[in-house]
C-alpha positions in Angstrom: -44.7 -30.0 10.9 -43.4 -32.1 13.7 -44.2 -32.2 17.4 -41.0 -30.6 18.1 -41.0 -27.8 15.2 -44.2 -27.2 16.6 -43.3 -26.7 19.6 -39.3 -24.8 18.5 -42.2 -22.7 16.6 -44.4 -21.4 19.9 -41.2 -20.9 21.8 -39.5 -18.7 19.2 -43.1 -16.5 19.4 -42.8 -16.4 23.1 -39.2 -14.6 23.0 -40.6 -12.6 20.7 -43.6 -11.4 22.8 -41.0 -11.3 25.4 -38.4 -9.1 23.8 -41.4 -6.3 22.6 -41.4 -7.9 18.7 -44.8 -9.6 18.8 -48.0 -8.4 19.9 -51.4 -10.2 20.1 -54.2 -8.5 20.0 -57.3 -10.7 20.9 -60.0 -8.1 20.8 -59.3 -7.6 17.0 -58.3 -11.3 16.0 -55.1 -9.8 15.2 -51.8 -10.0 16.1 -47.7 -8.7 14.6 -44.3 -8.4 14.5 -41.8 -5.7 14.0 -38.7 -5.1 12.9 -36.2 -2.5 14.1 -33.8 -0.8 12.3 -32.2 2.8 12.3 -34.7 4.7 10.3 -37.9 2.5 10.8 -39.7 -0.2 12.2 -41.3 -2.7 9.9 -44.3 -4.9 10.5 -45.9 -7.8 9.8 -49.5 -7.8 10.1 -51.9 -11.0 10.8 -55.1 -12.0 10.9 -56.4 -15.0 12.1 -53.2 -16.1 11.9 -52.4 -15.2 8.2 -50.6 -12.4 7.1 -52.1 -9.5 5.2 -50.5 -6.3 5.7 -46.7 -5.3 5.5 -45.2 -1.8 6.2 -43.4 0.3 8.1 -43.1 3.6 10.6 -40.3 5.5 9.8 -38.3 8.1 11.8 -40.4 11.0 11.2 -43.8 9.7 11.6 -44.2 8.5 8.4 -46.1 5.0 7.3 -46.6 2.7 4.3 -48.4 -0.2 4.0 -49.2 -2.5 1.7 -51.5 -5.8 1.2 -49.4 -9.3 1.4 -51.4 -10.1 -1.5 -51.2 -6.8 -4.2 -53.9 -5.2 -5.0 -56.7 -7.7 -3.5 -58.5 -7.2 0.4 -61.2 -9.9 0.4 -64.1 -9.5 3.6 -67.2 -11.8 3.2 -70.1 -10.2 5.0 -70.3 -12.5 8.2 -67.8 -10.1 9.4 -67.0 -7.1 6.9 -67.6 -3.6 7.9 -66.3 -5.1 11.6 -63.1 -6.5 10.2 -62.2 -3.8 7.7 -62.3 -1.3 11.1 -60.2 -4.3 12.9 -57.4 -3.8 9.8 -57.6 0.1 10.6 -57.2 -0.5 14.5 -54.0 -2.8 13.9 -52.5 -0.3 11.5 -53.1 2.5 14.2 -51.9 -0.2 16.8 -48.6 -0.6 14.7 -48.1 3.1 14.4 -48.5 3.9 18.2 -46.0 0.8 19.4 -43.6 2.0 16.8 -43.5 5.6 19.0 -43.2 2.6 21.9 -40.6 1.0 20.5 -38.5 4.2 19.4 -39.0 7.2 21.7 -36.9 9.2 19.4 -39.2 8.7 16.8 -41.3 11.9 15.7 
């Protein structure tokens, strides 16, 4: 990647941060995006900077989610237990800036 797409790259995350579609969240070495549409808001779940968890919070309080890579969730034990809880917390983070992002949402 060049200097500039480098750069093009952090600016384009900035105006998303800026517009309410991106969230860091440090204290979990985790961080997404969302989508919004009519009847849901997708997401895009990272950690460490890779993604790992897609899904979605639909109108009615509903959610789905599912592992970027089907069927396989690999923790070594240098951080297990601590980082399966860190996947729960951004799932729960997802849900509750989903209500954020759509008041009308149940």
């Amino acid at each position: 990647m060049s200097t500039h797409d480098n750069q093009s790259s952090k600016m384009l995350a900035a105006e998303e941060i800026l517009r309410g579609r991106a969230r860091n969240w440090p204290d979990i070495q985790a961080s997404a995006k969302a989508m919004i549409s009519d009847a849901r808001i997708d997401f895009e779940v990272s950690f460490n900077g890779a993604p790992e968890v897609v899904g979605w919070v639909k109108w009615d309080g509903c959610s789905d989610w599912k592992l970027v890579q089907p069927g396989y969730l690999h923790r070594c034990s240098g951080g297990g237990p601590q980082d399966l809880r860190n996947i729960g917390e951004a799932l729960a983070r997802c849900w509750d800036w989903a209500h954020e992002l759509r008041a009308d949402f149940e």
